[in-house]
Each structure stands twice: as structure tokens, then as C-alpha cells.
N, C-alpha and C positions, 0 to 999 in steps of 0.2 A: 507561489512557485514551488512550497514547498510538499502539497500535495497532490503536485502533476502525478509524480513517479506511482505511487498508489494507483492513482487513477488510471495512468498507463497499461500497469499492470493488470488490471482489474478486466478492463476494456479485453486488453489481448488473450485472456482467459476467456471471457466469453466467447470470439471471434475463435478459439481455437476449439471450444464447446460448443459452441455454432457448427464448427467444420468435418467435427466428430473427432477429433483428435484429442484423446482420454488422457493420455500420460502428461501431455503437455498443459492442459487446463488444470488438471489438479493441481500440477506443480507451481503453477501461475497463480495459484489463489492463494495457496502454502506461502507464496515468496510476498504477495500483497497483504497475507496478513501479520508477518513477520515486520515486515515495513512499516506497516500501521501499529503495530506493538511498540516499533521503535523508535518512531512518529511521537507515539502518546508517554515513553516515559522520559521522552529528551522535552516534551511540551511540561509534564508533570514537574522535573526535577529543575528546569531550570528558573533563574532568579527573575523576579517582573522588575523591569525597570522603572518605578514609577517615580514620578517628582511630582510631589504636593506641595 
């Protein structure tokens, strides 16, 4: 669930790069990869719960 919103984003950049619409797709990829950055250091930093 928690990599919908990427995906989302990702999608809706294409469809607006599909449409021709330039300012919008760039910003769209800018904000999925921001996401995906933020994605990987909240996956990096946080504790595994494991029980052995």
C-alpha cells in the first residue's frame, strides 16, 4: 500500500507526457522521485522487527 502513491505519481506523469503537457510531467516525476527518496530512507532508517 505503501508504494501506490509513487506508482501513482509516476503513471500520472506519463499520461500528462502522453498528452503533451511539459510543466506538469516534469513536476510529476520531481515529486515521484522525492517520494521514492523518502520511501527508501524511512525503509533504510527504520528498526526490523525480527524475533528469532
Amino acid at each position: 500500500m505503501i508504494m501506490m502513491l509513487p506508482f501513482l505519481t509516476g503513471m500520472l506523469a506519463a499520461w500528462f507526457g502522453l498528452k503533451g503537457h511539459r510543466p506538469a510531467c516534469i513536476s510529476l516525476w520531481l515529486l515521484t522521485l522525492v517520494i521514492f527518496a523518502a520511501w527508501c530512507k524511512f525503509h533504510m532508517t527504520d528498526p526490523m522487527g525480527l524475533s528469532l
